[in-house]
N, CA, C and O atoms as a printed pandas DataFrame, in Angstrom:
     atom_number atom_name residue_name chain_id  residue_number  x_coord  y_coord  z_coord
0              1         N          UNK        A               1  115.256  101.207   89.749
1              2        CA          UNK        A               1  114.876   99.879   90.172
2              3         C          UNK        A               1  115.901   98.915   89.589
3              4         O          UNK        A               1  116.407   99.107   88.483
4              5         N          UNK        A               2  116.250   97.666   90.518
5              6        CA          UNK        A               2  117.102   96.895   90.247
6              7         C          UNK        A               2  116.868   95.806   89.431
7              8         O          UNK        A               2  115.751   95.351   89.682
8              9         N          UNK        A               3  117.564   95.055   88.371
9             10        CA          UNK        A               3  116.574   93.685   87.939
10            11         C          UNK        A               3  116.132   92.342   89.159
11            12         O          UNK        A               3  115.222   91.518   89.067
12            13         N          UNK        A               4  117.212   92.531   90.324
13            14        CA          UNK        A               4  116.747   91.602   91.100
14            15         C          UNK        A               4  115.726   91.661   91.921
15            16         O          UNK        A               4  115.190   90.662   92.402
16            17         N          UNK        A               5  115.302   93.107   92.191
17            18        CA          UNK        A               5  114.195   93.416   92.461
18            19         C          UNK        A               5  113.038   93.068   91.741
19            20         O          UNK        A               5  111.987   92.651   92.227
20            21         N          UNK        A               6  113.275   93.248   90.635
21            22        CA          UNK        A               6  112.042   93.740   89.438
22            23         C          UNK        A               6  111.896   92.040   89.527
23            24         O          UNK        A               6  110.794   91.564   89.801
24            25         N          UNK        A               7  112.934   91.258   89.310
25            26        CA          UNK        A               7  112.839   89.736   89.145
26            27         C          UNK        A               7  112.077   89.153   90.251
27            28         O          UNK        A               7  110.984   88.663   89.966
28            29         N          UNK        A               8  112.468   89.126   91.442
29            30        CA          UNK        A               8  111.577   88.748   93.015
30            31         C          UNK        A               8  109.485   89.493   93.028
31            32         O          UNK        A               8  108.384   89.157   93.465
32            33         N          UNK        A               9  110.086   90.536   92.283
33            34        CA          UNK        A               9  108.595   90.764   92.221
34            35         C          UNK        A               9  107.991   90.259   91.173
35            36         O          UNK        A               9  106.799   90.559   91.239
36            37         N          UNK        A              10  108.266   89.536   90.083
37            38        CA          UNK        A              10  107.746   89.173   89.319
38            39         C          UNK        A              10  107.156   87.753   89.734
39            40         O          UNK        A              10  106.011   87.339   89.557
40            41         N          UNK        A              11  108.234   87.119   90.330
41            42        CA          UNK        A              11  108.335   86.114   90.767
42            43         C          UNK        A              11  106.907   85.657   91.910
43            44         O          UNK        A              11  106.164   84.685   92.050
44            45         N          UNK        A              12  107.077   86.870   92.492
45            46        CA          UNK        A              12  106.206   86.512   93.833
46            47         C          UNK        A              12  104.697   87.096   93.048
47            48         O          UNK        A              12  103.683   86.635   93.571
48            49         N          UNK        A              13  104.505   87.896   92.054
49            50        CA          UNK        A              13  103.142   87.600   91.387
50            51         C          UNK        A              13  103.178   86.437   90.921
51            52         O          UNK        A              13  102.155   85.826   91.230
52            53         N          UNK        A              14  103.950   85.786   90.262
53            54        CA          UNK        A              14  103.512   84.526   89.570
54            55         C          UNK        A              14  102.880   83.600   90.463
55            56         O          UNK        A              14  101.905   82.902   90.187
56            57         N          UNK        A              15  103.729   83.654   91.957
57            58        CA          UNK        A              15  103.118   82.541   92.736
58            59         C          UNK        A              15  101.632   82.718   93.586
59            60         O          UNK        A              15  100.828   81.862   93.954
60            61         N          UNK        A              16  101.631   84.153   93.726
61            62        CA          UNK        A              16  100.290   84.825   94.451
62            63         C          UNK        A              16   99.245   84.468   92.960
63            64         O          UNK        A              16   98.055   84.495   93.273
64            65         N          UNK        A              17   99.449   84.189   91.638
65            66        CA          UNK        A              17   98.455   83.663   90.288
66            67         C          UNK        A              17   98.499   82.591   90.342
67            68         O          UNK        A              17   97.966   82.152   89.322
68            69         N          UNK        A              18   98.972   81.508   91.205
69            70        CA          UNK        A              18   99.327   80.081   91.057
70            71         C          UNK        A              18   99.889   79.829   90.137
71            72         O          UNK        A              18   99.298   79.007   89.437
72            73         N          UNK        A              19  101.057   80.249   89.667
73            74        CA          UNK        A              19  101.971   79.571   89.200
74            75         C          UNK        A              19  102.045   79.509   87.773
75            76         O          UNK        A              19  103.000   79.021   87.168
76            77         N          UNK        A              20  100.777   80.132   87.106
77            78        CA          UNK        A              20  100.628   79.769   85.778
78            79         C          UNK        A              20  101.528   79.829   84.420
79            80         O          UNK        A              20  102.295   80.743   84.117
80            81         N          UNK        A              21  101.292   78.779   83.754
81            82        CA          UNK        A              21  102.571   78.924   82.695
82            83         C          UNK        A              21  102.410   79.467   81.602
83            84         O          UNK        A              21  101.372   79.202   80.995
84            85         N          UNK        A              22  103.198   80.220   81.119
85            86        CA          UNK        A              22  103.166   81.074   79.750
86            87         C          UNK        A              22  102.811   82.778   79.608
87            88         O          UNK        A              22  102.504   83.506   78.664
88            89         N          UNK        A              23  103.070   83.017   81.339
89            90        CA          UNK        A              23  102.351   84.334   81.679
90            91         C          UNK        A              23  103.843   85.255   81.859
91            92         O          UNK        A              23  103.756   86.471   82.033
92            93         N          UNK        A              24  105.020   84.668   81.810
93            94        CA          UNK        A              24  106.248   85.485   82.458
94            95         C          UNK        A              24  106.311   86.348   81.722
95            96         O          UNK        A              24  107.139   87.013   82.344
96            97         N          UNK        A              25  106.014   87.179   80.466
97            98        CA          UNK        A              25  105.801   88.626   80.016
98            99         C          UNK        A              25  104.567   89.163   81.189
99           100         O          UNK        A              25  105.120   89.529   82.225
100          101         N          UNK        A              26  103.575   89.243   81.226
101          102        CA          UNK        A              26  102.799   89.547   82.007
102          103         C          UNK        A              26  103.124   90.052   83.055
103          104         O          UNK        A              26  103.071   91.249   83.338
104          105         N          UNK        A              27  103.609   88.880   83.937
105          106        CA          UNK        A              27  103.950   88.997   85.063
106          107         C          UNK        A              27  105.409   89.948   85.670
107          108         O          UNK        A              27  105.534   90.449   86.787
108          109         N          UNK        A              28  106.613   89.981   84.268
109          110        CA          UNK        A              28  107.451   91.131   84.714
110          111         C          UNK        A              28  106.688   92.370   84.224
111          112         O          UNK        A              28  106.792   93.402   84.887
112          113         N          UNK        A              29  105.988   92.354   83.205
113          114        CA          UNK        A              29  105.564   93.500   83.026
114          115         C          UNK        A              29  104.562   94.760   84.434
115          116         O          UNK        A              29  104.451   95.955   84.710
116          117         N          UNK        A              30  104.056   93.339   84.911
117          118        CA          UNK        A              30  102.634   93.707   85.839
118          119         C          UNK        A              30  104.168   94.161   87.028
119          120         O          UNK        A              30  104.249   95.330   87.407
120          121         N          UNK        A              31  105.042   93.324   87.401
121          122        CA          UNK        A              31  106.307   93.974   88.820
122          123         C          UNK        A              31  106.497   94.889   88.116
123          124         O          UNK        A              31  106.628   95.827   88.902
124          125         N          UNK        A              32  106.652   95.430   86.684
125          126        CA          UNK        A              32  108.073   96.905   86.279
126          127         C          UNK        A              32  106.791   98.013   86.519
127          128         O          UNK        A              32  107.197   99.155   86.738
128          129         N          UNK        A              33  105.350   97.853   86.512
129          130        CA          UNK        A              33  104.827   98.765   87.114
130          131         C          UNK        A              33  104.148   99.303   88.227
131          132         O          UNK        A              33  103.771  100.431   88.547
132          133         N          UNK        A              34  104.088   97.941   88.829
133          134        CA          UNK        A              34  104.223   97.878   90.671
134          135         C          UNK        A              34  105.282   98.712   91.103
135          136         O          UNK        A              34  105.273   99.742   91.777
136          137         N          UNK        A              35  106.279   98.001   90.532
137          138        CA          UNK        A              35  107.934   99.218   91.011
138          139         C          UNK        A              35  108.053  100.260   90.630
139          140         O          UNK        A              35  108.894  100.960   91.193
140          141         N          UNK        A              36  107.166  100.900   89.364
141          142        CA          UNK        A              36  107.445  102.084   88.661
142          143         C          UNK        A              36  106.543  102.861   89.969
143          144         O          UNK        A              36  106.995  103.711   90.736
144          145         N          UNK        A              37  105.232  102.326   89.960
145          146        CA          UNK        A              37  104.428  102.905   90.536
146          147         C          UNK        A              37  104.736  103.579   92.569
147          148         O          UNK        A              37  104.531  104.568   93.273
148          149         N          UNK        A              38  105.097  102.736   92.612
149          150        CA          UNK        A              38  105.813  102.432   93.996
150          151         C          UNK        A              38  107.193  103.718   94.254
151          152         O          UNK        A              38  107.394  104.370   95.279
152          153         N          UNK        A              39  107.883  103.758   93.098
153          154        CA          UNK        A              39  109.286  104.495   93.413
154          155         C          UNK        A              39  108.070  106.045   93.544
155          156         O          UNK        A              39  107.882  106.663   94.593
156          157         N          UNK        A              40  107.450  106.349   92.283
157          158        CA          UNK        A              40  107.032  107.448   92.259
158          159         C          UNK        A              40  105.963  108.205   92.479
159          160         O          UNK        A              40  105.404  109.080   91.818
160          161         N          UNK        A              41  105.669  107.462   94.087
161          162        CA          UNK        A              41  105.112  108.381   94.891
162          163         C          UNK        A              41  105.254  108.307   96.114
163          164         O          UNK        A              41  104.329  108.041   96.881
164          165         N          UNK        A              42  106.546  108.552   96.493
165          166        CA          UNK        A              42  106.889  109.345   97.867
166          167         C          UNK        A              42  107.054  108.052   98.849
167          168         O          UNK        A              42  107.267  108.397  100.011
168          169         N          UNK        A              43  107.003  106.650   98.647
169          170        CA          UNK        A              43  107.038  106.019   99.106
170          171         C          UNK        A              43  108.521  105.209   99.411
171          172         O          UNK        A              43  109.244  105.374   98.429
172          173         N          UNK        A              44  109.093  104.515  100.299
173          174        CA          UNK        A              44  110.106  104.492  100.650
174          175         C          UNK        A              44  111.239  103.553   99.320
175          176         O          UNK        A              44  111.173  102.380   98.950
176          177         N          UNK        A              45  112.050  104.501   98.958
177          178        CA          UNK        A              45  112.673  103.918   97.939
178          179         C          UNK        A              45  112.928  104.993   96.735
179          180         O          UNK        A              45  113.770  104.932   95.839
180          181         N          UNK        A              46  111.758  106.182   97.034
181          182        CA          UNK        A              46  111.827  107.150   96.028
182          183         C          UNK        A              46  113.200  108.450   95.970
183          184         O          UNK        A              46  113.977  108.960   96.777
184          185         N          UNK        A              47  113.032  108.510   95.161
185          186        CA          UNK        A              47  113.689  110.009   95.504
186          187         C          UNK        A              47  113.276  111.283   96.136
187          188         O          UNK        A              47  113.934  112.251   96.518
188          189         N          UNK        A              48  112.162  111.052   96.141
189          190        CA          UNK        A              48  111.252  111.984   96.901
190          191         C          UNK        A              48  111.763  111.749   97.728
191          192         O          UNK        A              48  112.840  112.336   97.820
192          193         N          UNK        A              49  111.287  110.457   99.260
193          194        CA          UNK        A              49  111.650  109.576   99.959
194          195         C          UNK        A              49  112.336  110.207  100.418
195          196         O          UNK        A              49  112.081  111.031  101.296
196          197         N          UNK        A              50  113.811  109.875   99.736
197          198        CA          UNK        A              50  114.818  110.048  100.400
198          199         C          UNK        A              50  115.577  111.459  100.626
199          200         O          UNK        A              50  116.773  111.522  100.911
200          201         N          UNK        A              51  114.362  113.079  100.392
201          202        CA          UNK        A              51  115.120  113.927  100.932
202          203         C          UNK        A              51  114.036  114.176  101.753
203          204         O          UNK        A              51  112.883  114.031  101.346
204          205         N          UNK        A              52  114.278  114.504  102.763
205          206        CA          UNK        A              52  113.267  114.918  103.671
206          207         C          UNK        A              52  113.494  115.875  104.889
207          208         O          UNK        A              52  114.082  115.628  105.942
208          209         N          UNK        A              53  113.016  116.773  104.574
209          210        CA          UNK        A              53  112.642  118.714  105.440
210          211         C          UNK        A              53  113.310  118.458  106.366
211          212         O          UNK        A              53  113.616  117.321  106.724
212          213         N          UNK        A              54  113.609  119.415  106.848
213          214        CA          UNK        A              54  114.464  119.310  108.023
214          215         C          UNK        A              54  113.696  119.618  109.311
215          216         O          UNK        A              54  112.988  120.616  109.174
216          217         N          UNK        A              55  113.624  119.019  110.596
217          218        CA          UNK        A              55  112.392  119.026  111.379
218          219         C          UNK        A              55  112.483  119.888  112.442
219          220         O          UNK        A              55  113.296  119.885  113.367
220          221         N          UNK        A              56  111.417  120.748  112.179
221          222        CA          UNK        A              56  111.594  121.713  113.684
222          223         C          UNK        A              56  112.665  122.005  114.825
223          224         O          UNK        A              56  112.828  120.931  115.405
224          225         N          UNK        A              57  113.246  122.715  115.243
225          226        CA          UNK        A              57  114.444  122.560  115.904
226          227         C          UNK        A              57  113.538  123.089  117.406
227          228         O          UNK        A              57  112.912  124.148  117.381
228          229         N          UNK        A              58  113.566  122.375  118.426
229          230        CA          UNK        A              58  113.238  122.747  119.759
230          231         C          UNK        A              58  113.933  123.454  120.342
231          232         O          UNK        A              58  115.155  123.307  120.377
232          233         N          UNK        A              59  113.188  124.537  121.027
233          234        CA          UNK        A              59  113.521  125.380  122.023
234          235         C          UNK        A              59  114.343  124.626  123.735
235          236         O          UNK        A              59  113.806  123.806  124.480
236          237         N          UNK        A              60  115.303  125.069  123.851
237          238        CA          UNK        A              60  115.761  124.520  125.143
238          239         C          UNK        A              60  115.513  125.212  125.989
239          240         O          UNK        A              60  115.461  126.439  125.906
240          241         N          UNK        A              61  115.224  124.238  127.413
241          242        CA          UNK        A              61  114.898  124.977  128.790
242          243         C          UNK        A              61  116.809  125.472  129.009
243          244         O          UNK        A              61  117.303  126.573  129.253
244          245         N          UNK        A              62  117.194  124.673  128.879
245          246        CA          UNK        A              62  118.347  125.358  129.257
246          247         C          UNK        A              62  119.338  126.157  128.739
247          248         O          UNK        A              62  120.511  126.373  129.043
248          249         N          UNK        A              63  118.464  126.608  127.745
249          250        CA          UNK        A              63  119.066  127.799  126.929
250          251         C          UNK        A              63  119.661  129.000  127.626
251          252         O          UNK        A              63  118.896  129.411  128.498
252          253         N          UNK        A              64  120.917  129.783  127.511
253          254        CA          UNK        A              64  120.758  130.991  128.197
254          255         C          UNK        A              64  120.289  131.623  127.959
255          256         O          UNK        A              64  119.809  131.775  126.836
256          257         N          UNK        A              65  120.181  132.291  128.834
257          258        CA          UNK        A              65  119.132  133.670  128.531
258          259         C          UNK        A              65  119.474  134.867  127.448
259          260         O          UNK        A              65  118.601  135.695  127.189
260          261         N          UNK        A              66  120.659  134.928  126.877
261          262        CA          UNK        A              66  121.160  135.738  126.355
262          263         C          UNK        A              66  120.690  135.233  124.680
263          264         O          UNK        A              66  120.333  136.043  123.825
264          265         N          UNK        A              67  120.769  133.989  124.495
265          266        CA          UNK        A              67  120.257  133.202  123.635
266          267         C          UNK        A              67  118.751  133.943  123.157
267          268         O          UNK        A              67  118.470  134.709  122.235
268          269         N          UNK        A              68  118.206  133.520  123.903
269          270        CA          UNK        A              68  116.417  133.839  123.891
270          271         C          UNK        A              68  116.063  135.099  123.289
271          272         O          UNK        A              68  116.564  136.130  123.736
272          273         N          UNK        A              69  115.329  135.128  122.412
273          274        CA          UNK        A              69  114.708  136.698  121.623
274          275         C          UNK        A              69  114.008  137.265  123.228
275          276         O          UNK        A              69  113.383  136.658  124.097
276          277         N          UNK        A              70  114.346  138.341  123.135
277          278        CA          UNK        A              70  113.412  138.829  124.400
278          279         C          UNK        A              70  112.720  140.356  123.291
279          280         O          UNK        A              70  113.259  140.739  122.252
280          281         N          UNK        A              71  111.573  140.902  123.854
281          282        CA          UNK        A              71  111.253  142.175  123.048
282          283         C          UNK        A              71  112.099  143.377  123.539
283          284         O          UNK        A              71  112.642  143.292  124.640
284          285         N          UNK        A              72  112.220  144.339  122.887
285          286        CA          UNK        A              72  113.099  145.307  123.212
286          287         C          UNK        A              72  111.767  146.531  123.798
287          288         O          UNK        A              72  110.634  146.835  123.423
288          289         N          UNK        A              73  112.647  146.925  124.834
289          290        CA          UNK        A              73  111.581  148.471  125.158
290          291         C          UNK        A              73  112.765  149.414  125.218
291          292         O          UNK        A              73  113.955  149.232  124.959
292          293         N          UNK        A              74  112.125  150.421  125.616
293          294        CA          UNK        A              74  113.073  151.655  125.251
294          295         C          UNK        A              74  113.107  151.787  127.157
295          296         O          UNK        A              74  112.419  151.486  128.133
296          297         N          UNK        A              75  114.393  152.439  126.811
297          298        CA          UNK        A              75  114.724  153.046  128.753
298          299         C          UNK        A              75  115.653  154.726  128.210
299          300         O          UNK        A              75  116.399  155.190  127.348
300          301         N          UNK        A              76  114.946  155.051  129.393
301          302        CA          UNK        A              76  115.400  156.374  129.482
302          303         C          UNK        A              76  116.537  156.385  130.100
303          304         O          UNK        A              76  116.710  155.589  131.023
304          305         N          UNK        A              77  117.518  157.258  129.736
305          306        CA          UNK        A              77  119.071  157.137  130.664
306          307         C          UNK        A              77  118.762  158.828  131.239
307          308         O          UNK        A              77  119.604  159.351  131.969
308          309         N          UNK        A              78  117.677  159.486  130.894
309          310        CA          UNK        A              78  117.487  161.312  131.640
310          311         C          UNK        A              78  116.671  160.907  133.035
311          312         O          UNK        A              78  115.661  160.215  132.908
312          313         N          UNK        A              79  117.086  161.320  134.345
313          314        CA          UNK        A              79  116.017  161.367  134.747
314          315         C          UNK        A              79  115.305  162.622  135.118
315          316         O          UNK        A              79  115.785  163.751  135.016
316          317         N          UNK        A              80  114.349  162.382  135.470
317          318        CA          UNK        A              80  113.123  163.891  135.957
318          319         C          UNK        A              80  113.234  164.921  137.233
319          320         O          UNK        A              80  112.389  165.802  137.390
């Protein structure tokens, strides 16, 4: 977390408390764990966040056919 971050959020509690004076420990304290809280859980900004699974890869219609798992059977090359 950045201080200008941590600062804007402090900031914008003070004004959502009206403004009150003599609270600015409080109030960075109350943003550094809004932000603590915030980075570390999965929410955008985390490190979590920012790795994320790699997503299903779709099957194409226009795949060739050679592409495509097909099942294997057995063939006889003798005949009867």
């Amino acid at each position: 977390m950045d201080e200008e971050t941590l600062r804007k959020t402090a900031y914008r509690i003070w004004e959502e408390q009206g403004r009150p004076h003599g609270q600015d420990f409080e109030h960075w304290f109350q943003a550094q764990a809004e932000l603590d809280a915030f980075d570390s859980d999965g929410l955008p900004g985390s490190i979590a966040s920012s790795v994320a699974p790699p997503a299903p890869q779709k099957k194409s219609r226009d795949a060739p056919a050679s592409a495509e798992k097909k099942p294997r059977t057995k063939t006889s090359s003798a005949k009867k």
